[in-house]
C-alpha positions in Angstrom: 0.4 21.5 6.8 -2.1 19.1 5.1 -1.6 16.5 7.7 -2.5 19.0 10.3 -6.3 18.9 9.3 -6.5 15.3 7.7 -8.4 12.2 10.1 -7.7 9.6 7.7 -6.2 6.2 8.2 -3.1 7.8 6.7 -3.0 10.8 8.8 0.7 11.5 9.7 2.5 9.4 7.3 4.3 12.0 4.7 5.0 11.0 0.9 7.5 12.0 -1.7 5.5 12.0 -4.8 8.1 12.0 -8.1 5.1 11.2 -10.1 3.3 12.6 -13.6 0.5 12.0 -16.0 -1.7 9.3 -14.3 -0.7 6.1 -12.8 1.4 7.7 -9.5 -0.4 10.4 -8.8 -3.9 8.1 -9.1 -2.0 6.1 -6.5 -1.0 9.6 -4.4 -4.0 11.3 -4.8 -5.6 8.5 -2.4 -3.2 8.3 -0.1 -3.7 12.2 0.1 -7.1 11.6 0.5 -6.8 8.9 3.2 -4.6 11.7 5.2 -1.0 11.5 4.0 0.6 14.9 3.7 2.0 14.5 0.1 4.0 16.6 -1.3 4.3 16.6 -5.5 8.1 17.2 -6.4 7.5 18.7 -9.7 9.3 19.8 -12.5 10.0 23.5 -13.4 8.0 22.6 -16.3 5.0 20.7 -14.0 3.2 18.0 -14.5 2.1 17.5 -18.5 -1.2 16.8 -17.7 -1.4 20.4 -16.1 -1.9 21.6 -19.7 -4.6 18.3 -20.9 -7.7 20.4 -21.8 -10.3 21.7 -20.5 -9.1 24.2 -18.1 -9.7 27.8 -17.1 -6.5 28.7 -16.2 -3.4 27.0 -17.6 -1.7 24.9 -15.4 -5.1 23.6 -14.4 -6.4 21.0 -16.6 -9.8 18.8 -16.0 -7.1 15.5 -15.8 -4.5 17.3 -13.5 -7.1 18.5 -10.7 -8.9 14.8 -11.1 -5.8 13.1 -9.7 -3.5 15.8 -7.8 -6.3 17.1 -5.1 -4.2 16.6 -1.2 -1.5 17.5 -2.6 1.3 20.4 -2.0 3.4 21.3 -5.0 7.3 21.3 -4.8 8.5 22.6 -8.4 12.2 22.1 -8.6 15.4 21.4 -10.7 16.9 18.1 -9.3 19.3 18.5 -12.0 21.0 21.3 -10.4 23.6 20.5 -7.6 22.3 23.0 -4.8 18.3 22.2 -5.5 18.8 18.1 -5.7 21.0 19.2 -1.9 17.7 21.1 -0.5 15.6 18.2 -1.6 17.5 15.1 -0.3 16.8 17.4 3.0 13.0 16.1 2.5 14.3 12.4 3.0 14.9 11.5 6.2 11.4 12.9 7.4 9.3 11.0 4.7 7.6 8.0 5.1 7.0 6.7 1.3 8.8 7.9 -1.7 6.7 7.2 -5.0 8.5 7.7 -8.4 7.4 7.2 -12.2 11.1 8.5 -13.0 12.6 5.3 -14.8 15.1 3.8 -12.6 18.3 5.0 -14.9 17.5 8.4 -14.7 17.2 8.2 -10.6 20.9 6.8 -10.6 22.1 9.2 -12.7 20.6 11.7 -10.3 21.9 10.5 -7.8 18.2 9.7 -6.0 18.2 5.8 -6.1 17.3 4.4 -4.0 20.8 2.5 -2.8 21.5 6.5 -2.8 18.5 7.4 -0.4 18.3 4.5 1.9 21.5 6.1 4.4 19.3 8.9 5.4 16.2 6.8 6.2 16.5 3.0 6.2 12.8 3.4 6.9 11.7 5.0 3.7 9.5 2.9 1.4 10.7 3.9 -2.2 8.3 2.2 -4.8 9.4 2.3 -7.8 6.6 2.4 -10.7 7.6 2.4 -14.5 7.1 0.7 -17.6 8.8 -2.7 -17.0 10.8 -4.9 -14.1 14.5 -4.2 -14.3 15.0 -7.8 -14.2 13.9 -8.8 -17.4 15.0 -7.6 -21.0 12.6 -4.7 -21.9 14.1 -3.1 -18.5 14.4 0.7 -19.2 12.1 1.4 -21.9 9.5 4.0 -22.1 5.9 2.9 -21.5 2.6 4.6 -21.6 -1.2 3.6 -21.2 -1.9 2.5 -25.0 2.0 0.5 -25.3 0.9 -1.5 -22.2 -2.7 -2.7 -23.4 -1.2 -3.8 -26.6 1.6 -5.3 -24.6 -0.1 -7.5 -22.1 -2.6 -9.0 -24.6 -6.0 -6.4 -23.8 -5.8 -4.8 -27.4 -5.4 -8.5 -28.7 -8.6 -10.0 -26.8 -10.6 -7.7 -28.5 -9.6 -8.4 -31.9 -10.9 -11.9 -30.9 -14.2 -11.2 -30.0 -14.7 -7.9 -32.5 -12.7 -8.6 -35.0 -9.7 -5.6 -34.9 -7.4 -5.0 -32.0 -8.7 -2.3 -29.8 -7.8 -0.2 -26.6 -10.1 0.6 -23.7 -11.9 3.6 -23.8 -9.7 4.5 -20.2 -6.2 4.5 -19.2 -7.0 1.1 -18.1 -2.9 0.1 -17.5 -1.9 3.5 -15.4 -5.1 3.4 -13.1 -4.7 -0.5 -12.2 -1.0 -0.2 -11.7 -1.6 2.8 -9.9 -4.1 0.8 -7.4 -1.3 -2.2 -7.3 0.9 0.9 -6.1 -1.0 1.6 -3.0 -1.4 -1.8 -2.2 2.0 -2.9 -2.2 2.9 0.6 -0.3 0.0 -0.1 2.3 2.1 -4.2 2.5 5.4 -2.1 2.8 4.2 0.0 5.9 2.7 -2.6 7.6 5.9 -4.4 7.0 7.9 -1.9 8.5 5.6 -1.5 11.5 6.6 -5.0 12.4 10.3 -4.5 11.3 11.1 -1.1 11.7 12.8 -1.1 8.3 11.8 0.1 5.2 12.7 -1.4 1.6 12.4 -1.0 -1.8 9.0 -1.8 -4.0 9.1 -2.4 -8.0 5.4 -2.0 -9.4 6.2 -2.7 -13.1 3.2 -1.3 -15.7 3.7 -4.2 -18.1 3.8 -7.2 -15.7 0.9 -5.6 -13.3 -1.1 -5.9 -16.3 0.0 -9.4 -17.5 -1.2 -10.5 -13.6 -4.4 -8.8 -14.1 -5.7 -10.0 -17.2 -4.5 -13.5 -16.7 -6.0 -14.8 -13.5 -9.3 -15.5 -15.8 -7.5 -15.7 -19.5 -4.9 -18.0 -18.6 -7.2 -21.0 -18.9 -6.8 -24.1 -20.5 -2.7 -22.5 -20.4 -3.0 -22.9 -16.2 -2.1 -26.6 -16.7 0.6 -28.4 -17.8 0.2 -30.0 -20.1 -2.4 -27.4 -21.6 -6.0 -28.8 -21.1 -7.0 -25.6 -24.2 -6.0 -22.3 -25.5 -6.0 -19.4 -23.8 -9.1 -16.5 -23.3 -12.0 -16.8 -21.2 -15.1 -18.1 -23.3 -17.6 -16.1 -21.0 -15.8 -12.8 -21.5 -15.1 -13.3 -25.1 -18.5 -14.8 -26.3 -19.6 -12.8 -29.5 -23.2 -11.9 -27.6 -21.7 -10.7 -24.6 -22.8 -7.4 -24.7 -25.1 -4.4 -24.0 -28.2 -6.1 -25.3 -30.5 -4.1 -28.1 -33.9 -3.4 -26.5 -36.7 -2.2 -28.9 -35.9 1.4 -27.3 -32.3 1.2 -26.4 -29.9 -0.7 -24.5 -29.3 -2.9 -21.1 -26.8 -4.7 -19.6 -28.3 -8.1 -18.3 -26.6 -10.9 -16.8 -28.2 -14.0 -15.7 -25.2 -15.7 -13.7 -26.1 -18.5 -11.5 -28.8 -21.6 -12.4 -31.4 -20.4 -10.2 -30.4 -16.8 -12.5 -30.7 -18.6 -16.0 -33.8 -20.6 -14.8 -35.6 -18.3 -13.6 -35.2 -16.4 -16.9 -35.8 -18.5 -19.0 -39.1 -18.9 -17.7 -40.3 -15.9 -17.2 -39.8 -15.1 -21.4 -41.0 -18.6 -21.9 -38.5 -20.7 -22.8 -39.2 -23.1 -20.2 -38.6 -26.4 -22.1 -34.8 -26.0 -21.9 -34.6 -25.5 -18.2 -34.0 -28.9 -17.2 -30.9 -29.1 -20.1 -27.6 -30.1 -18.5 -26.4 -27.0 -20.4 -28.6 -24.8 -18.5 -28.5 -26.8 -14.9 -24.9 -27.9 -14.7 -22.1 -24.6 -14.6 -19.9 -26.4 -16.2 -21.5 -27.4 -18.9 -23.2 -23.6 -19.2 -20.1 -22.6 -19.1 -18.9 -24.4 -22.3 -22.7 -23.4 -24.2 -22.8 -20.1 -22.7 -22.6 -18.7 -26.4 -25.7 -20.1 -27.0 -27.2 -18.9 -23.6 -26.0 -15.2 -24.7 -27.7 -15.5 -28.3 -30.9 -16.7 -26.7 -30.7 -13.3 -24.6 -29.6 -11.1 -27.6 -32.1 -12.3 -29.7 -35.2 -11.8 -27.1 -34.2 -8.4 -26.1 -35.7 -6.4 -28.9 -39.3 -7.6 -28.2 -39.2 -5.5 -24.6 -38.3 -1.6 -23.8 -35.5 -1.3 -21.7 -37.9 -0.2 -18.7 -39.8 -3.5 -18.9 -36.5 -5.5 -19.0 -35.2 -3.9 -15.9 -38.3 -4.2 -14.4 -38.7 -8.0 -15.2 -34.8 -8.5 -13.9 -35.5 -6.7 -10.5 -38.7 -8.9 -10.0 -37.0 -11.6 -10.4 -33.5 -10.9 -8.8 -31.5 -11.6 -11.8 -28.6 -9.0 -11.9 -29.7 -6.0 -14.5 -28.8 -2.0 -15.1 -29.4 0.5 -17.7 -26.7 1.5 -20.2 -25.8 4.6 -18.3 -23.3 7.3 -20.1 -20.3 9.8 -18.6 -23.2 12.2 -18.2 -26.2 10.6 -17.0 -23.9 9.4 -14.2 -23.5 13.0 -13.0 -27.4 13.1 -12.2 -27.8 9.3 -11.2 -29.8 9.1 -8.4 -27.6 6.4 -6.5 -24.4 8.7 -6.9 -26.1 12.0 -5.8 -27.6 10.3 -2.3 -24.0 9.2 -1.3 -23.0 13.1 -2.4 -20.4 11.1 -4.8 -19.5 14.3 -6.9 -18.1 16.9 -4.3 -18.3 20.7 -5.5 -15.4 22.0 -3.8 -14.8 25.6 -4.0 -10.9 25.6 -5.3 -9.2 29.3 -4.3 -7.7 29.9 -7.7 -10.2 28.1 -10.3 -13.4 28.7 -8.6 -16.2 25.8 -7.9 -14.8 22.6 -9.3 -16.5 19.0 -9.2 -14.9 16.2 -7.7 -14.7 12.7 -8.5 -15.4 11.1 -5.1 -13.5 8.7 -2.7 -15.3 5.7 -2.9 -13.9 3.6 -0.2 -15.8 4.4 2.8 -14.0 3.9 6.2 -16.1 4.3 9.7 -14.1 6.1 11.8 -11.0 7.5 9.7 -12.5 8.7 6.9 -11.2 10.8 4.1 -11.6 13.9 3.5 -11.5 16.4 0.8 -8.7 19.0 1.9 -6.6 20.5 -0.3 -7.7 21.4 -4.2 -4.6 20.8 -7.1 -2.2 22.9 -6.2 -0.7 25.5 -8.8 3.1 24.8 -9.9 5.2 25.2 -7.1 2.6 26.9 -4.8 3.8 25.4 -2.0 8.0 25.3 -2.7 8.8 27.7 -0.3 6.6 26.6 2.6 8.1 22.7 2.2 11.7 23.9 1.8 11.5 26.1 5.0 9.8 22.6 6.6 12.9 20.4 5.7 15.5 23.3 7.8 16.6 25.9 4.7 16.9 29.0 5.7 14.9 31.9 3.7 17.9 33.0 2.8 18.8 29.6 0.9 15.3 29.2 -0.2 15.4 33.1 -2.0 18.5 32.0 -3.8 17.4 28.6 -5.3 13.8 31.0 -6.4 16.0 33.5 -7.7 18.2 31.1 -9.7 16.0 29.5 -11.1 16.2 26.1 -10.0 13.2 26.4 -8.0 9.9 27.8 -8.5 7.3 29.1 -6.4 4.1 29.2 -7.7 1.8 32.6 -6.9 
């Protein structure tokens, strides 16, 4: 078993992981990582993102591996009576249950779960979908791009560019994903003081209402409104990479001592002692104007003497740095933050690292992505079936075991 080998903090705990495409497994993955034995309940069909290009072998595509490494597959039909039987035999030994299934389709399997609580009131079952079942939009389908538009992302840039846009990553699934394995982490410590478990709703659409709001509410925080909504810092037209006569760099002068001490060293001394410059809140209403002053002073340095100028005097600064620059950045390659990690069906494959960094339970880097169902037969035989039992579901068809 995975949990066998694993020294993480979550070494021990087992998870039910009813999860596809990105947002649950993201959440699973670390968990896996951290030393949970999780086991991915799978369709017969897998995972869609099994079949995302690039991959060598089908089945096992560049997205899939990214996000389902610690895990063991279970591929089964929980359609079909005797299969659904053999896997409510998993319950009562799990710890978490993590599902992306919307909520109607568990009841109508029969896997709720008001159905799964008798056989372990100690199972945390978070459910993570679209949208609360309290409110009106309850039930409908939801995926990265609907959710950006949804909770007002796509909108905010069509206020400072011009056009409504989506971020250039599945910005919704990853952040609900995280808000996941935080309210799981809550649950368990819950319990540990309880000794009950409970069920956890992590809706996609009001995660990312939370998210972007704690800075865009604004002016809207009070009542009665003291302004619009949007945060003028984030939105300012200038608030960008800044042009360089050779390229681009992000820098961001943040603090007084920050904007003073730039504005010196370019020579723009004289509007140091401005209350617009001095006093933050004051910046904060001119800091348009602050930003133009940057992008228009950019173009007369390289990028190198910009950096240069920002680390001499410590004003926050970095280089524009792409997808594959990063894979040779020096910063990334001391820390060893891209694993090779030689995978026993699709050869060396490089990892995206575990960035949270624990002393004396650290993760580890166990299992690659399994293949569709590699694992059904091993897990089944776990839970009490008989090989006899296990043989029949294979040879009917209602589960599969991967080679």
């Amino acid at each position: 078993m995975a949990g066998e080998l694993a020294a993480g903090p979550l070494a021990g705990l087992r998870v039910l992981d009813l999860t596809s495409v990105l947002l649950g497994p993201y959440a699973t993955q670390i968990m896996g990582d951290m030393g949970a034995d999780v086991i991915k309940v799978e369709s017969l069909d897998g995972d869609i993102t099994r079949n995302v290009t690039p991959f060598r072998t089908p089945g096992m595509g560049a997205v899939f591996m990214n996000v389902n490494r610690n895990k063991r597959s279970l591929s089964i039909d929980l359609k079909n009576a005797a299969a659904r039987d053999a896997f409510l035999k998993l319950v009562p030994e799990a710890d978490v249950l993590v599902c992306s299934i919307r909520p109607g389709a568990m009841r109508r399997l029969g896997l709720s779960y008001e159905d799964l609580k008798p056989l372990n009131p100690g199972l945390i079952f978070c459910g993570a979908y679209g949208f609360s079942e309290n409110g009106p939009y309850a039930g409908r389908p939801a995926y990265d791009d609907i959710i950006q538009a949804a909770c007002g992302l796509a909108a905010l840039h069509e206020r400072a560019d011009g056009a409504p846009a989506y971020s250039r990553t599945v910005l919704a699934d990853k952040v609900t994903g995280l808000m996941c394995l935080s309210a799981i982490t809550m649950a368990l410590v819950a319990r540990g003081r309880t000794g009950k478990g409970q069920f956890v709703e992590v809706p996609m659409f009001e995660s990312l209402v939370a998210f972007m709001h704690v800075e865009h509410l604004q002016g809207a925080s009070f009542e009665p409104p003291l302004g619009t909504t949007g945060y003028d810092r984030v939105l300012a037209p200038h608030r960008k990479p800044y042009r360089t006569s050779d390229g681009h760099v992000a820098l961001l002068p943040y603090t007084t001592r920050h904007w003073t001490s730039y504005l010196n060293a370019i020579g723009r001394g004289d509007i140091t002692s401005e209350s617009w410059v001095t006093d933050p809140a004051e910046r904060s209403r001119n800091i348009g104007k602050l930003y133009e002053i940057v992008a228009e002073t950019t173009p007369t340095r390289s990028s190198a003497e910009w950096l240069a100028l920002f680390s001499e005097i410590d004003v926050p600064a970095m280089p524009v740095l792409g997808t594959e620059a990063l894979l040779q950045d020096p910063h990334l390659d001391e820390i060893g933050f891209w694993p090779l990690f030689q995978h026993p069906s699709e050869g060396p494959i490089r990892m995206v690292g575990q960035p949270i960094r624990f002393e004396d339970t650290p993760a580890s880097y166990r299992l690659g992505a399994p293949r569709l169902g590699e694992h059904s037969a091993e897990i089944l035989s776990e839970a009490g079936l008989a090989t006899a039992g296990i043989e029949t579901l294979i040879a009917t068809g209602a589960v599969k075991q991967g080679a």
